[in-house]
Each structure stands twice: as C-alpha cells, then as structure tokens.
C-alpha positions in Angstrom: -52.6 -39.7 -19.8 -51.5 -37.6 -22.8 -51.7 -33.7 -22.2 -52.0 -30.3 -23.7 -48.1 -28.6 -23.0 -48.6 -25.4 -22.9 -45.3 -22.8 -23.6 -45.5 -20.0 -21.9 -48.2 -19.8 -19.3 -46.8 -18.0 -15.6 -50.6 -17.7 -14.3 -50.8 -20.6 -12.1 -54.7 -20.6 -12.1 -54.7 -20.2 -15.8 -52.3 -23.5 -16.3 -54.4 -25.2 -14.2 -57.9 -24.4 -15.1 -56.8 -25.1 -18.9 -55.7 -28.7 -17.6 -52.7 -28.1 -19.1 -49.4 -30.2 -18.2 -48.6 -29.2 -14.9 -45.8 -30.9 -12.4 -47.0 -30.7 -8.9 -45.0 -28.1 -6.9 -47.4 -27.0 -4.0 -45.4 -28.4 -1.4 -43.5 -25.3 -1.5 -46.4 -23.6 -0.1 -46.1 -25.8 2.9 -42.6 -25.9 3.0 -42.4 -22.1 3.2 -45.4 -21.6 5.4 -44.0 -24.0 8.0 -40.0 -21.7 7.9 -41.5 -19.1 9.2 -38.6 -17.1 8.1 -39.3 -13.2 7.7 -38.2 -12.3 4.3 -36.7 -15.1 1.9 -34.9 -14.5 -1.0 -34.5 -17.4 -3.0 -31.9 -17.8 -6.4 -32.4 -19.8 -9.1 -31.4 -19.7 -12.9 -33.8 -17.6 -15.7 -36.6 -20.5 -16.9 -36.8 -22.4 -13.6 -39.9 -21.8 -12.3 -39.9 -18.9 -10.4 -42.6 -16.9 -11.8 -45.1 -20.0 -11.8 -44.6 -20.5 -8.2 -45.0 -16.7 -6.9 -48.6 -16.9 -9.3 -49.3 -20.1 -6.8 -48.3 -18.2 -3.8 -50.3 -15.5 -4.8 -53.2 -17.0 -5.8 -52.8 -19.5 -2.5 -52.8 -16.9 0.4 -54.3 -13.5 -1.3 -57.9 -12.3 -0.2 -58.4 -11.1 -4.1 -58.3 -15.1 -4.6 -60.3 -15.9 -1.3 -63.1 -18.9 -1.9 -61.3 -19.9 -4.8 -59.6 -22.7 -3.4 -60.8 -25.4 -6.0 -57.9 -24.6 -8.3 -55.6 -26.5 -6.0 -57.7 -29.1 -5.2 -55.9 -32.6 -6.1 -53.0 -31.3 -5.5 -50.8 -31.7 -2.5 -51.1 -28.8 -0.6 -54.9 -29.0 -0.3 -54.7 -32.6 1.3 -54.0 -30.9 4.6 -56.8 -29.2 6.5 -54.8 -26.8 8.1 -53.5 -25.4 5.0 -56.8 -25.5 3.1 -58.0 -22.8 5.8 -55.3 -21.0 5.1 -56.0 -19.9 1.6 -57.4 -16.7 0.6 -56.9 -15.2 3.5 -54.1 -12.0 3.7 -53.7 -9.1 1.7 -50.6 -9.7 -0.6 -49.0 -7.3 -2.7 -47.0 -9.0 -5.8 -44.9 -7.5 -8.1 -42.2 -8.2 -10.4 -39.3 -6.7 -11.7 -39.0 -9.2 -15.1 -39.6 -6.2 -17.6 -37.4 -3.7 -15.7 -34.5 -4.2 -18.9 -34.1 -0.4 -19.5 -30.8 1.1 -21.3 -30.6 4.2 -18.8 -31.1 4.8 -14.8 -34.3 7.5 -16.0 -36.3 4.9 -17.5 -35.4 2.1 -15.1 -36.3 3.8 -12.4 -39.9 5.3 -13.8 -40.4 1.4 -15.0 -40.4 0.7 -11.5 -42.6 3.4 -10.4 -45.2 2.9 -12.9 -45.0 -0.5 -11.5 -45.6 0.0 -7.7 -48.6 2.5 -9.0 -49.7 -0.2 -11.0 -49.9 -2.3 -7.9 -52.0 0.1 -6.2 -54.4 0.0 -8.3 -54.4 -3.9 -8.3 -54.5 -3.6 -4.2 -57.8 -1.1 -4.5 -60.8 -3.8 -4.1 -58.9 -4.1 -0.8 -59.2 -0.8 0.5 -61.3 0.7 2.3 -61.7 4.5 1.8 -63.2 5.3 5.2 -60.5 2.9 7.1 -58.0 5.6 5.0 -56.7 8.7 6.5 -56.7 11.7 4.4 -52.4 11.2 4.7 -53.2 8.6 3.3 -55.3 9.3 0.1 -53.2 11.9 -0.3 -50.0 10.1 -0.5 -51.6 7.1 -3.1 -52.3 10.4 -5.4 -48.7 11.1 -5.2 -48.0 7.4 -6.4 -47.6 7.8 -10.3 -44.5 6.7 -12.9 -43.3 10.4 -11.8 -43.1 10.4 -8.0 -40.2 11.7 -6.4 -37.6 9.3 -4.6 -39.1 9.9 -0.6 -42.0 8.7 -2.0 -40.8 6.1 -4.0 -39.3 4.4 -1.3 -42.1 4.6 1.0 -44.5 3.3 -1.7 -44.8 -0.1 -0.5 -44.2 0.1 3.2 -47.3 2.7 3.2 -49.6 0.5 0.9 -48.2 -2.6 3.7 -49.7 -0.3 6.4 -53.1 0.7 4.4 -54.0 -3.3 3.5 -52.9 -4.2 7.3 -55.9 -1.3 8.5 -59.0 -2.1 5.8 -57.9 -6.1 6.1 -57.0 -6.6 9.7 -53.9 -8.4 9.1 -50.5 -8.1 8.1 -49.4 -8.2 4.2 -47.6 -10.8 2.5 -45.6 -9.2 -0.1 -44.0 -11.3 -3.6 -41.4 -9.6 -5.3 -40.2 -11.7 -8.7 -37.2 -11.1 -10.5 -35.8 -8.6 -7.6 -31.9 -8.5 -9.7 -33.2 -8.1 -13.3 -33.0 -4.6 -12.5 -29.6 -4.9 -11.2 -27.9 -6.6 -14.3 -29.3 -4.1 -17.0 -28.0 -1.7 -14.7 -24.5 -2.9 -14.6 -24.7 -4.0 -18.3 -25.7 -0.7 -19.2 -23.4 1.7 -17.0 -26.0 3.0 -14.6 -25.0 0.6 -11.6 -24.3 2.9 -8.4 -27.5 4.8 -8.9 -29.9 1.6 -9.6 -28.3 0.0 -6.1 -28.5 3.4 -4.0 -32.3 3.5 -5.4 -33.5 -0.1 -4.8 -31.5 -0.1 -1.3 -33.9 2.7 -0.1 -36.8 0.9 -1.4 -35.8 -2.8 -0.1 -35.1 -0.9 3.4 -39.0 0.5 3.7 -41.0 -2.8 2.2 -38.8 -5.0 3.7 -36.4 -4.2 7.2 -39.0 -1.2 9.0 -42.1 -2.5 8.1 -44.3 -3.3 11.3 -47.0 -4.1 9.0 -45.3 -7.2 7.0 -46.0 -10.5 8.1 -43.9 -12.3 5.1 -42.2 -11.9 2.3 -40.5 -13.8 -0.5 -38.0 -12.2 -3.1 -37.1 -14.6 -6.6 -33.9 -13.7 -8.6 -31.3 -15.2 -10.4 -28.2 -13.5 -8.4 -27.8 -13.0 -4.9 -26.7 -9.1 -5.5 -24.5 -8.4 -2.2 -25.5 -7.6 1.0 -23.8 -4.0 0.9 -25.2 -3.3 -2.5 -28.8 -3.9 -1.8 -29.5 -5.3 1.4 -27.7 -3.3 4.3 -29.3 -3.7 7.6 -31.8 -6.4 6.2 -30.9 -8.9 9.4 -34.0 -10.8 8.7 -33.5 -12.0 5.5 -33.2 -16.0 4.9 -30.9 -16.1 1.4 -31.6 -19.9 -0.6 -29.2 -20.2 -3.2 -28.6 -23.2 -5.2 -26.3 -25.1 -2.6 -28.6 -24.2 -0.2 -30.9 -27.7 1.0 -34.2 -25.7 1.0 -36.6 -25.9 -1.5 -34.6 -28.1 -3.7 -37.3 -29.9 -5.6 -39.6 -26.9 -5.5 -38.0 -25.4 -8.8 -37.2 -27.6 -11.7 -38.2 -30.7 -12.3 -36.9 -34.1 -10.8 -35.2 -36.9 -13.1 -38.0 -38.9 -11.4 -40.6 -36.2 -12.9 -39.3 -35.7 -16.1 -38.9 -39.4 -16.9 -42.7 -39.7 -15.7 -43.6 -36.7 -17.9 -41.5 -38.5 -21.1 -43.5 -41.9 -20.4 -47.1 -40.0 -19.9 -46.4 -38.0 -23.0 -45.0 -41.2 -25.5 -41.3 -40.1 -25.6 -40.4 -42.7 -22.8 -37.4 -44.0 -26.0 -35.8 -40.6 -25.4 -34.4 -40.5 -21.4 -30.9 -40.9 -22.5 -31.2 -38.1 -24.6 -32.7 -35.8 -22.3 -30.4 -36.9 -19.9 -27.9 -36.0 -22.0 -29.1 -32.8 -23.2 -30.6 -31.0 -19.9 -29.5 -32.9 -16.9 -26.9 -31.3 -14.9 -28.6 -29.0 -12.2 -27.8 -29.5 -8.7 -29.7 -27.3 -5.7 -28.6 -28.4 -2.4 -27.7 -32.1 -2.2 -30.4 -33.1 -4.8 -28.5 -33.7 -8.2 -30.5 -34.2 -11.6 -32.1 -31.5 -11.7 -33.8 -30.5 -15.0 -34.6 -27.3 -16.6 -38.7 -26.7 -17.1 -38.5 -24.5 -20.1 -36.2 -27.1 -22.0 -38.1 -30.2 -21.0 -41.6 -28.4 -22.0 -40.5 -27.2 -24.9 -39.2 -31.1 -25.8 -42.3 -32.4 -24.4 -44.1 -30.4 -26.9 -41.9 -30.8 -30.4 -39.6 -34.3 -29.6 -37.0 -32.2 -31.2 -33.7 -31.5 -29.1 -32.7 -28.0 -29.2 -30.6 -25.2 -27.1 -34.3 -24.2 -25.6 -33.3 -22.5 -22.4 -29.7 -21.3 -23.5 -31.6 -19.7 -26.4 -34.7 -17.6 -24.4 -31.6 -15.4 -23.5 -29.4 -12.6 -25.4 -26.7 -13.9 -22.8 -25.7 -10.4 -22.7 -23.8 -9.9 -19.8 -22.0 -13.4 -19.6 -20.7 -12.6 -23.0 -19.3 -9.5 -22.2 -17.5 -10.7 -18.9 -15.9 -13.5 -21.3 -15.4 -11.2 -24.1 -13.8 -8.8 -22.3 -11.6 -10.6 -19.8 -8.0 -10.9 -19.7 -6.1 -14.1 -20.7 -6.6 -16.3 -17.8 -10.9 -15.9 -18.0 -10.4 -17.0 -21.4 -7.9 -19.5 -21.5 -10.4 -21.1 -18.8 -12.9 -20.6 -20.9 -11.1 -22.4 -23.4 -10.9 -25.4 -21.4 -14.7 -25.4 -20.7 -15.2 -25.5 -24.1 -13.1 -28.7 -24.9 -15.7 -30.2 -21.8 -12.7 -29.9 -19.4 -13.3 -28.5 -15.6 -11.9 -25.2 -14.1 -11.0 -25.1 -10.6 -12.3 -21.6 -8.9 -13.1 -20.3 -5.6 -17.2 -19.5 -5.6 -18.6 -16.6 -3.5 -22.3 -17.1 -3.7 -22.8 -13.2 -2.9 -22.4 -11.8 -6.7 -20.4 -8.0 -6.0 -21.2 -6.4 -9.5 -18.5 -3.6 -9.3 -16.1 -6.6 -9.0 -16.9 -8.7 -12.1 -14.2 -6.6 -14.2 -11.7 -6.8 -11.2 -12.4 -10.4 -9.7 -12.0 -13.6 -11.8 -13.9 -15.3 -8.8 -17.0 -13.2 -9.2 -17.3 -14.3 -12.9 -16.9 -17.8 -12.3 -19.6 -17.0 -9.3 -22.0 -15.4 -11.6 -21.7 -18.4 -14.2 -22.5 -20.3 -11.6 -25.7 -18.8 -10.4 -26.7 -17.9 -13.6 -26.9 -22.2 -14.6 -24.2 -21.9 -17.1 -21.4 -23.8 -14.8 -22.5 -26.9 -12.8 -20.3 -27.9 -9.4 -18.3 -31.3 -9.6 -16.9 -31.2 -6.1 -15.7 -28.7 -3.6 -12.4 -28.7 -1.1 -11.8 -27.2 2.3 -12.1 -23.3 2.8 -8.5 -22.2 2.5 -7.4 -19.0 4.4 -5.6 -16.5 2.1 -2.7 -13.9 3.5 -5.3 -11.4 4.4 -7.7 -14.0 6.5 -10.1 -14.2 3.7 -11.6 -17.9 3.8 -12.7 -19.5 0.1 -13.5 -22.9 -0.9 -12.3 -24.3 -4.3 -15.2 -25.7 -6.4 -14.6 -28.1 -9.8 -16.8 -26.6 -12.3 -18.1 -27.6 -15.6 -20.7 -26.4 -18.2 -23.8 -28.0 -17.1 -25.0 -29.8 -20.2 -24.7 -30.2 -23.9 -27.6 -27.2 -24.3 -24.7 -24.9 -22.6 -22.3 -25.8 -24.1 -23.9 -25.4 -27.4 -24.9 -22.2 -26.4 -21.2 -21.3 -25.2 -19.9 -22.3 -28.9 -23.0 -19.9 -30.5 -21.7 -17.0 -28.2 -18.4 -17.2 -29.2 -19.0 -17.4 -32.9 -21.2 -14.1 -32.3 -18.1 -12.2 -31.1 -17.0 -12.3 -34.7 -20.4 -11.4 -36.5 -19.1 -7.9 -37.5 -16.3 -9.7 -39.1 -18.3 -11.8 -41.6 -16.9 -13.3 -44.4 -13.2 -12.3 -43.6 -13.4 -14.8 -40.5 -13.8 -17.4 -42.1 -11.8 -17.4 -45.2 -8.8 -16.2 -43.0 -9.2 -19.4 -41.4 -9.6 -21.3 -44.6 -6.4 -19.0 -45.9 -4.8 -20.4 -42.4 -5.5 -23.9 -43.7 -4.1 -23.6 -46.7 -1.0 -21.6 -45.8 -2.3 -19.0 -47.7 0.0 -16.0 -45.8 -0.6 -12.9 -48.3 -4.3 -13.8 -47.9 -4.0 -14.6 -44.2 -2.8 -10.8 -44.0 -5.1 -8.9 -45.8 -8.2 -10.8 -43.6 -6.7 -11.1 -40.8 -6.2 -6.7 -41.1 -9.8 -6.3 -41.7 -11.3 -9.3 -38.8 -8.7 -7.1 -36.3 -9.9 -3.8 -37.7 -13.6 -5.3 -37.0 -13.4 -6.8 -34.0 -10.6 -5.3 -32.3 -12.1 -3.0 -30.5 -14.9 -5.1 -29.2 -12.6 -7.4 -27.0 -11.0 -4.2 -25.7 -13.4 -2.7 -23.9 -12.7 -2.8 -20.1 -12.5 0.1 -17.3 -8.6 0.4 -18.8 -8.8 -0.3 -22.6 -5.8 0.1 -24.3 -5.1 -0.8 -28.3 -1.1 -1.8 -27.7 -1.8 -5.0 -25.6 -4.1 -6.9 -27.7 -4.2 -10.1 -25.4 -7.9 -9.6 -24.8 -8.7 -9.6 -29.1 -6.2 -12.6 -29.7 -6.8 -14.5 -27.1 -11.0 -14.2 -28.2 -9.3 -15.1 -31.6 -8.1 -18.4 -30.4 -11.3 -19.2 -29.1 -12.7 -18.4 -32.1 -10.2 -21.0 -33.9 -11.3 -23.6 -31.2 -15.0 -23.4 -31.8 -14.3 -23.1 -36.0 -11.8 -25.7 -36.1 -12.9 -28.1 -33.3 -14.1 -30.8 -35.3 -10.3 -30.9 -37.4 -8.0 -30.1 -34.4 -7.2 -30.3 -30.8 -6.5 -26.7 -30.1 -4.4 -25.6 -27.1 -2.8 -22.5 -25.9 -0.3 -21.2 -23.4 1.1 -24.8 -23.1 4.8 -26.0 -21.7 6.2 -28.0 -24.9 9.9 -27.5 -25.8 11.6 -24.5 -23.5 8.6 -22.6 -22.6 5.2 -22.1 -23.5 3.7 -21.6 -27.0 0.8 -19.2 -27.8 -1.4 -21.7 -29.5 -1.2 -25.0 -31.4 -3.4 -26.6 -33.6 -2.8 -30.8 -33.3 -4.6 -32.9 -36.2 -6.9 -34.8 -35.5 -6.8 -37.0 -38.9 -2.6 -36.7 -40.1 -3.8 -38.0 -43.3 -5.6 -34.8 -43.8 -4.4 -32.3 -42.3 -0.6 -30.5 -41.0 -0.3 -29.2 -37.5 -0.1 -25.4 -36.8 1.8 -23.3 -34.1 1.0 -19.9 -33.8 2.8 -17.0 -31.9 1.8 -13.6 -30.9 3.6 -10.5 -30.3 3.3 -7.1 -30.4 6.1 -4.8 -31.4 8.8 -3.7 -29.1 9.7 -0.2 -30.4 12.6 0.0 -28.4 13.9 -3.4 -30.2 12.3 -3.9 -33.1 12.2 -1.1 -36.4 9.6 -2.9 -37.8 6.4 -5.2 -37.4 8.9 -7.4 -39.7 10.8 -7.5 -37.0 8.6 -8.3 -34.8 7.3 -11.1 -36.6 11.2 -13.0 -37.4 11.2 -12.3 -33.2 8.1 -14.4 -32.7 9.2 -16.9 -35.0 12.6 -17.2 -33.8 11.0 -17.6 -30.3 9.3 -20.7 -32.0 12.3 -22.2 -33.2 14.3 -21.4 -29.9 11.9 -22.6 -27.6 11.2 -25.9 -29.7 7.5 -25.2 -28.9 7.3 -28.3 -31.5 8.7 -30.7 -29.2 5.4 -32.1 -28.3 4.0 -32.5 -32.0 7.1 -34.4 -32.8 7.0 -36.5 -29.8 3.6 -37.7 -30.7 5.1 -38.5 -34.2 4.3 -35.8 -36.7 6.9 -35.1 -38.9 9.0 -31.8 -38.6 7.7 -31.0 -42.4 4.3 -31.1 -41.2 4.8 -28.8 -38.9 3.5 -24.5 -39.8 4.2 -22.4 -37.5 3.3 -18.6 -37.6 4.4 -15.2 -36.4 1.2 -13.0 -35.4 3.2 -8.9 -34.9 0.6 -6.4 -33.8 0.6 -2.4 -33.6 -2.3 -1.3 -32.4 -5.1 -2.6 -35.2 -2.8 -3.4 -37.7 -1.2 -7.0 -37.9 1.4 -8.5 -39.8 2.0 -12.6 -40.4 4.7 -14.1 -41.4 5.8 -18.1 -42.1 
C-alpha cells in the first residue's frame, strides 16, 4: 500500500506514529544487544541512516521512553519476548555532535558544552535530588556552555555515575555524528586543539567509566586511534568492509525494489539502479542510499539528492589542492575509469595534505569511491603492510556531483572561463591570452593553497585547469594528460570525438626557466619545440587525423601571469 514519504524526519517515534514510509531496521537492536561489545563505533556515509537508528535505540532501551513500547509493535524486534522486556528500561544519555560545524576552536568547543548541559537537563526527570550528593549538585551547576576543560571532560562520566545511583543501573550512552566535529576542525585550521579536547572527553565517558554498561558512537570517519581514542582497548570499530550491521543502514536492492513496487514506480528499477546503486558494507553489495531513494520515492524525478545535501567542502579542497598525481587520478575517475590505491580505514587528518592514501581513504569512507576488488597486503621497505583496492565513483549521483565540484573551482572566474575555452576552440590565441590572464589571476591562488604554497610551480592551478577542460569539453573530446605518445609524454590532449567537427588539440605547460630563457616568449617556443621534438602527435596521427588538424599550444607561466603561443 501507497504511503506518506516523509523528507526529513530523524525522530523514530515521530516516523512511526505519523505512519509514514518506514523500512524496517530494528533488527539492529537485536543485533547489537546480542555483541555485547563495550563501546561500538560504527562508520557509515552522511544520509545513511544513522541518526534514525540512534532515535530507535534511544527510544528502545531509555527509561524516559519506558511503557511506550507500542511504537515498535509490528515490527521485528518486538516479535521476541526477551527483547520486548527489555525496552524502557536503562538510563541513556544521547547526544549528537551533527550541528558542531563551527569556523573556530572557541565556538566549537562551547557548541559542545552547551550541548552536554543541554543533556543534563534532558537526564533531570531521572534524577533523584536526595540519591545526589552535594559534590554532586554542585558539580551539574558548574555544567554550563562556559565550563572549564576539568569539567568538561568529566561531564558525562559524572552524569554516567549520577543516573547509575537514582536508576539502579548502569547508563547506556548514544553519541551521533562523533567526527563532525573533527572535519570542521581540520577544514577550518583548529585541528590539534579540537582532538586534544575530545580525547579527554572520549577518555572519561567512554574508557574509565565504571558506571557505563554500553555505548554506541555514529560517524562518518574512523578519526585515528592516536588522535581521539588512545587507550580506548574496548572499543569495537564497524566500518564499511566490516560484516556487522550490513543491512542495518541503507536500504537493500530487495527493499528498495519493494518500496518502488508499493509506491507505483516499479517501471523505474533500472534507473534507480543506475543512479544510486553502488554501496557495498561488508560482503553485502547493492546497497542504496535512504536520502536519494526517499527523495525519488517522493518526486519520481532523478536528481544528485544525496551528493547535493552537502557543501562537499573538505573533499573539494583535498582535490583542489593536491599535487598532480591526486588529480590526474582524479581525472581518470571522472572519464568512469578505476584508480588503484592502498586504503587505510583509520582516517589520520594531519596526513591528508602529506598522504595520497589517506585521501583516497577518506573518499572512501565518506561514499564518494566504491571498492571493485582488493589484492594481497604487500609489505613496503619499512614493514608497513597495505592492500591495494580498485576503486571507482560509486554511482552516476557521484559522479555528477564530482563534475558540479569541479566546475565550482572556477566560479570566481565566470565568464572568462568559458569564452577562453570557446577562444581555445576557435584558435582564437590573442583572446586565449587576455582570458586565460584574468581565469589565472582568479583562480590561481585557490589551487595553491597547501602547507607549502608557492606561485612559481603552478602544477596544482593547471593541472585543476585540465580538469576543468575535461568536465567543459567532455561531451566534444576525449581528454588525456601526462600520456606516453611520440618520445615522451605530453601535458594534455584533446582527441575529437566527431573529426567532421572538430580539430584535435595538444597543449604544453611550462613555466620559465630564468636561467635559460629571457623571456616567457621563450618559454613558450621551448614548450612548443618540446611538442614538435617529442612528436607528442604520434598517437593522433596513428589513429588517422591529419597533421593539419592537429593545434598544439604553448602554455609559459611566471607566477600569475601566462603567455600562449601557437
């Protein structure tokens, strides 16, 4: 039957009292219940879920819920006796971290304060003032948005120790969205105090706390052990390769396909298939993402839905900012080709800008890259063991969303973009030059922005540039760069894809060698010299386009200013 889909909705109770469309996922209650593991953090990408079920775990075992049991009734978890007597019956404490998106360590930090004293107040029907020692009252006047950090990182553990006295039993504590924190802070610059903060806080709640009988973290990363976690031996870590709690976020081809027949858009699987299939957690493939197939269920339109919920901030400045290899990889992704990378499931933020790995790793988690296949853990020089995944954007909503991203990089740009590439087209070189000056001059500086920035190697800004050209001219041309043909290996070339249309192109950068060269003039006869020498045209000609039908360009840089000759 036919029902309301509501967008939106993370209040379990509220999705299901409104009998609104609603995917069964209580077996992770049982699932969970039955590990027995101490603290489990589990990872999955933004949109999957998460929230929804920490609302059903909290409103499954929390006294503030107790006798209200019928709101799971029908549903699987409440086919079992055993569980059913479970519910309602220990003190929880639930928070979430979600709205934690501040642009500086201060306000981050009294975010999070304001809300572990918001959670106190929840957690007050529970307590009982003459169970409470005056310690104790004294220290929950302390909790406020302004308490100092001993406090602060006590918080928790002493509100786990004041519900475990009034309720005679041990706390179950729900922390969503533990790493949202953790990515503004490295986006932002305030990384090294946001980790030494959390760490003592995570330490308390969740390693020395006698008075914690469970407790389940949600995030999207798995921020390193060192960085967060030290000494937290009794944590269980789910990632997406990881077999547990497969099904229990996202929804099963099975599901959705029943969801598409119950809603009358049964004609559009191989769409759907096509647009948001592509998640894999443990060994379960087809994996679809909930906010996407909602938001489907509710319009019958396709649309980036998930890829656009996000600023993609931080996987835009990782790509932005990388060196050539990131994005000549990046390049491949976005012709649907597959990068081979080694995957370390334990995201070190201080090594994004260092490790192409941890990128690739972050991508990964994050549900922008999907796994193909995997080889055998090599061992490097040093002992180090790594496995080499095949990875590819997960679906057409990614890579969508990877062609939006791109074009965004060249936003400040505007107009100039895109009639230097229509000036490109036409062979246009004194207009190619005077946009080409004022794109650079835009846009320069926004590629270059790494630990070690430095305006005489502009890799980083033409190399973005080419991936620019790739995304603009996809539909025209097979771009490539860095590719053997002739001698050695041209910058970039721009194949046809209709010869009746249009000529091929070869480009070639260079920036000027002072020590050689008296001019960028010079610079740019060197480059196309290098074109000629090299016979970087080898392979255009083997494929049978004409040597006349052949541009090729020489891109001299000095700093900002560029110079292109023919």
């Amino acid at each position: 039957m036919k029902k309301t889909v509501a967008i939106g909705i993370q209040d379990f109770e509220e999705l299901i009292t409104s009998n609104c469309f609603y995917i069964d996922k209580t077996d992770f209650i049982r699932e969970w219940w039955d590990s027995r593991d101490k603290v489990t953090l589990i990872t999955r990408p933004r949109r999957f879920g998460k929230t929804l079920n920490m609302s059903m775990l909290e409103r499954f075992f929390s006294m503030a819920y107790a006798r209200r049991g019928s709101v799971f009734q029908g549903l699987s978890i409440w086919e079992g006796e055993g569980y059913r007597q479970l519910q309602g019956t220990y003190p929880v404490i639930s928070l979430s971290f979600a709205a934690v998106k501040e642009q500086s360590f201060t306000d981050a930090r009294r975010k999070i304060c304001q809300i572990i004293a918001l959670q106190y107040e929840e957690c007050a029907p529970l307590l009982d003032p003459s169970k409470l020692t005056e310690q104790d009252l004294a220290f929950m006047g302390r909790v406020t948005v302004d308490m100092d950090n001993v406090d602060a990182s006590l918080s928790l553990f002493r509100l786990s120790k004041m519900l475990a006295r009034c309720c005679g039993k041990k706390v179950i504590i729900l922390l969503d969205e533990y790493d949202t924190p953790m990515q503004e802070a490295y986006v932002n610059g305030y990384w090294d105090e946001m980790a030494a903060f959390t760490r003592t806080v995570f330490n308390a709640t969740f390693k020395t706390n006698p008075w914690l009988e469970r407790a389940v973290m949600t995030g999207i990363t798995r921020v390193s052990k060192e960085s967060v976690f030290s000494d937290l031996n009794n944590l269980k870590v789910v990632t997406t390769t990881s077999k547990e709690y497969a099904t229990a976020f996202g929804f099963t081809e099975q599901e959705v396909f029943a969801a598409l027949d119950a809603q009358g858009l049964g004609g559009e699987k191989e769409g759907v298939k096509k647009w948001y299939d592509g998640f894999t957690f443990g060994d379960c493939p087809d994996i679809y993402n909930p906010w996407s197939i909602l938001n489907f269920l509710d319009t019958g339109q396709f649309d980036a839905y998930w890829a656009n919920t996000s600023s993609n901030s931080l996987v835009s400045k990782l790509v932005r900012e990388g060196g050539r290899n990131i994005k000549e990889k990046f390049e491949d992704l976005l012709q649907s080709h597959t990068l081979h990378a080694a995957i370390d499931e334990q995201i070190v933020y201080s090594q994004l800008e260092q490790d192409e790995g941890a990128i690739w790793s972050l991508l990964l988690a994050s549900g922008y890259l999907k796994v193909l296949s995997y080889g055998q853990y090599e061992v490097d020089v040093f002992g180090d063991a790594s496995r080499q995944y095949q990875l590819a954007p997960t679906n057409l909503e990614v890579r969508k969303m990877f062609r939006s991203m791109v074009m965004s990089w060249f936003a400040p740009a505007g107009r100039d973009y895109n009639d230097f590439v229509k000036a490109l087209l036409c062979g246009d070189i004194k207009s190619m030059n005077a946009y080409m000056n004022r794109v650079a001059l835009r846009t320069f500086r926004f590629f270059d922005t790494g630990k070690h920035p430095s305006l005489s190697e502009p890799e980083r800004f033409y190399h973005g540039f080419v991936l620019g050209l790739l995304v603009d001219l996809g539909g025209r041309y097979t771009l490539t760069s860095n590719r053997e043909s002739g001698f050695g290996r041209y910058d970039v070339m721009l194949e046809p894809r209709d010869l009746a249309k249009d000529d091929a192109i070869l480009l070639e950068f260079k920036v000027i060698d002072e020590t050689e060269e008296a001019s960028l003039a010079d610079t740019v006869q060197a480059a196309l010299k290098q074109i000629q020498e090299k016979q970087y045209a080898t392979s255009l000609i083997a494929k049978g386009i004409p040597q006349g039908r052949i541009h090729a360009y020489g891109f001299a840089f000095q700093g900002k200013t560029v110079l292109i000759g023919a």
